[in-house]
matplotlib code that plots the C-alpha trace (Angstrom):
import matplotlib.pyplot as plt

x = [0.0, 3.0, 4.9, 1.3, 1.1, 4.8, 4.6, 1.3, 2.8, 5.7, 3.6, 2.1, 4.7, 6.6, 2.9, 2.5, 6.0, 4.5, 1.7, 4.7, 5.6, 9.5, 9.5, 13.0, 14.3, 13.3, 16.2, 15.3, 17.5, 18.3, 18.9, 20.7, 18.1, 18.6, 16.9, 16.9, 15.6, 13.8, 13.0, 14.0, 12.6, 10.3, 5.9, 5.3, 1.9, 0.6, -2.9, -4.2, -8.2, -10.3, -8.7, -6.2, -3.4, -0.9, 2.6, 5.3, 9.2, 8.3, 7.2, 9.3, 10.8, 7.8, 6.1, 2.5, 0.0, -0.1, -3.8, -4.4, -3.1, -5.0, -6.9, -4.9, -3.7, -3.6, -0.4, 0.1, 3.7, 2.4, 5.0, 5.0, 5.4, 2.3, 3.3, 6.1, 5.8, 6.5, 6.7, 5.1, 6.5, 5.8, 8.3, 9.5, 13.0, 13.8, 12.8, 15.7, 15.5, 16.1, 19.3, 20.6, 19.3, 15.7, 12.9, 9.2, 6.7, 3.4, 3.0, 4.0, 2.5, 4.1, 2.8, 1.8, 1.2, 2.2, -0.8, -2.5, 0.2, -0.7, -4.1, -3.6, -5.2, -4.0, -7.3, -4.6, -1.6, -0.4, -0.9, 1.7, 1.3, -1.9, -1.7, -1.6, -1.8, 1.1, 1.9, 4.0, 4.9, 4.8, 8.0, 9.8, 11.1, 10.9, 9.7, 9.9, 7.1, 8.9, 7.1, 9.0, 8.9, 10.6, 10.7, 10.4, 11.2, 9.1, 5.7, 6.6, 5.0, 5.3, 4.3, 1.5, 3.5, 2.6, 1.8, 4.2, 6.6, 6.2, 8.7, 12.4, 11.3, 14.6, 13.8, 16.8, 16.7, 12.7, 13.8, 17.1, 14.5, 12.1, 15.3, 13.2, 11.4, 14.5, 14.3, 15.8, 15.5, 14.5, 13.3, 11.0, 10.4, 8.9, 8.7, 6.8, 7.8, 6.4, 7.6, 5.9]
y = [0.0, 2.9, 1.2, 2.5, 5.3, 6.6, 6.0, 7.6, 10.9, 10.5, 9.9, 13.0, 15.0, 14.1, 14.1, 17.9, 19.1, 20.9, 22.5, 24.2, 27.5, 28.9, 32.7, 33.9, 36.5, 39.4, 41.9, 45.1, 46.8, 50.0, 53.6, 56.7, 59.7, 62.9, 65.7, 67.3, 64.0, 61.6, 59.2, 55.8, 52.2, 51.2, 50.9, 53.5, 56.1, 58.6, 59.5, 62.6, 63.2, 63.8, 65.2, 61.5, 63.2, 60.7, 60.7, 58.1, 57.7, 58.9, 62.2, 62.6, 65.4, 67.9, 70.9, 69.8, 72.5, 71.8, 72.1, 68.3, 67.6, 69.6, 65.8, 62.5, 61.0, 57.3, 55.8, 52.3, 49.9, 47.2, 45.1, 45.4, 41.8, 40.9, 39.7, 42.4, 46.1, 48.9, 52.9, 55.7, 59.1, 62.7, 65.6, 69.1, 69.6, 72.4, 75.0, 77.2, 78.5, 74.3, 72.4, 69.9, 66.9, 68.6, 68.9, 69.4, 66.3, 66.3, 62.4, 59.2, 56.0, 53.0, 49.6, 49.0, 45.4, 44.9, 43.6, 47.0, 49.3, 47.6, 48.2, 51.9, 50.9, 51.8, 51.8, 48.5, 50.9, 53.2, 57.3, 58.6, 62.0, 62.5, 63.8, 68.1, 69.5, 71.2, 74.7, 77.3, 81.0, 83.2, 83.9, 81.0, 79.3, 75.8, 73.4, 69.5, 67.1, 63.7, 60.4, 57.6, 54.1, 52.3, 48.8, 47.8, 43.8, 44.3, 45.9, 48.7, 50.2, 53.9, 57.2, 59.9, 63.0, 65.7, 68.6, 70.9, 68.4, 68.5, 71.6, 70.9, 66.9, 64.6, 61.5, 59.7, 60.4, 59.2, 55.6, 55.6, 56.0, 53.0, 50.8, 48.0, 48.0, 47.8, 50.2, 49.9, 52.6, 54.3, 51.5, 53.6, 57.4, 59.9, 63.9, 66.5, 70.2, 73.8, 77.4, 79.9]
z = [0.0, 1.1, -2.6, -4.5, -2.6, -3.1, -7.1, -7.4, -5.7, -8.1, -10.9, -10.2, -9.5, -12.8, -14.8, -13.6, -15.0, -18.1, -16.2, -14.1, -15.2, -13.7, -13.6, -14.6, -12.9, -14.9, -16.2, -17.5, -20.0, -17.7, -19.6, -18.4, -17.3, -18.9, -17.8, -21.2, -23.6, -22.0, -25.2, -24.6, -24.3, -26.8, -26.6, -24.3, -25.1, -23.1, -24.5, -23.6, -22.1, -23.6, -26.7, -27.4, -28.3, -28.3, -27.3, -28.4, -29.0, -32.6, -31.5, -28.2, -27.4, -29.9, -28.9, -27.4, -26.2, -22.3, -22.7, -23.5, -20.7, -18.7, -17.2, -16.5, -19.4, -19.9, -20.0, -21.3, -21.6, -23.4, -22.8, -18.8, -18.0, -16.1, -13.0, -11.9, -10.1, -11.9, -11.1, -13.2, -12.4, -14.1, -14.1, -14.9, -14.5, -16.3, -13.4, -13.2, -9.7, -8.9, -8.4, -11.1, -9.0, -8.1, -10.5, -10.0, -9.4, -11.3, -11.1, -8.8, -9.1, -7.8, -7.1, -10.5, -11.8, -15.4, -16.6, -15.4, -16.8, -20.3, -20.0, -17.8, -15.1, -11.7, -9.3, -7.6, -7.5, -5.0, -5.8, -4.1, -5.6, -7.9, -10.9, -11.6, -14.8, -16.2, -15.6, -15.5, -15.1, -18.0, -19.5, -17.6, -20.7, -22.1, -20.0, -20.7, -19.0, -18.6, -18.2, -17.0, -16.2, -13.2, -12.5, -9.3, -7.7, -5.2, -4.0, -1.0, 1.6, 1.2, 2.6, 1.2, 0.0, 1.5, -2.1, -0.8, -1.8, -5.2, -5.4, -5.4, -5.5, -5.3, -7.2, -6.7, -2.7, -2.7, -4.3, -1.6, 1.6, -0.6, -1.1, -0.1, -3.7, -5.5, -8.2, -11.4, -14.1, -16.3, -18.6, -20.9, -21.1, -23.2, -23.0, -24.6, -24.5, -24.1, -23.9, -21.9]

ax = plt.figure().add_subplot(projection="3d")
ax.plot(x, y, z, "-o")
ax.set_aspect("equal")
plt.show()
């Protein structure tokens, strides 16, 4: 009775071994961030709402009335692999009262499953800052509006910020104090720009 028993459990085990899927450790290709071109990685799009004006790596970097993006936009990666965290973040970084490593936050998403950021969905995410329209000053110049994408290995736990921390934001010092995640970035980005 054990001998039947013991093959049946093998049997099964062994019968399984196509049903078994191994996750391999997922390495993204990494890029350098620039704060004046922020075009790289491939299937990014920001739409705009309600007007979907659509932003890409074939139009990165091109003059975009600020007024379409006046609501959220939808962003999709549709290649996000489904089953890892990723970080969406939105900046300015050409105000130039700011330090080189400071920029303004207009966007901070994190906590995002692939299989949402295909589709743009994020009601499962974390909002760490909600999204504000672009603006700026008359006569302050061009302005670039980055969108980038972050992996992350895992999901973290992290604090509201507070709005008054939007100005002089320090993105590299906000993924050093959530070092648990284990960032890695940017993977994919893509800007538009305006002049006031």
């Amino acid at each position: 009775m054990k001998l039947c028993f013991v093959l049946a459990l093998i049997t099964l085990a062994f019968g399984a071994k196509d049903d078994v899927v191994i996750l391999e450790k997922y390495e993204p290709i990494i890029y350098k961030y620039h704060r004046y071109r922020n075009c790289y990685g491939s299937n990014l799009t920001v739409v705009s709402v309600p007007d979907n004006v659509i932003l890409t790596l074939d139009n990165c970097t091109k003059y975009m009335d600020r007024k379409y993006f006046q609501q959220e936009p939808k962003v999709y990666w549709s290649i996000a692999r489904p089953h890892e965290f990723f970080t969406l973040v939105l900046l300015d970084p050409n105000i130039k009262s700011y330090e080189p490593e400071e920029c303004y936050l207009l966007w901070l998403v994190t906590n995002i499953w692939g299989y949402d950021l295909v589709k743009s969905n994020f009601t499962d995410a974390e909002t760490i800052m909600p999204y504000k329209a672009p603006t700026a000053r008359v006569g302050s110049g061009l302005h670039r509006y980055q969108f980038i994408i972050f992996y992350q290995r895992y999901k973290i736990k992290p604090h509201t910020l507070k709005q008054k921390e939007r100005r002089m934001f320090r993105l590299w010092d906000w993924f050093l104090k959530n070092k648990q995640g284990k960032f890695k970035g940017p993977i994919a980005g893509v800007q538009f720009s305006t002049r006031e």
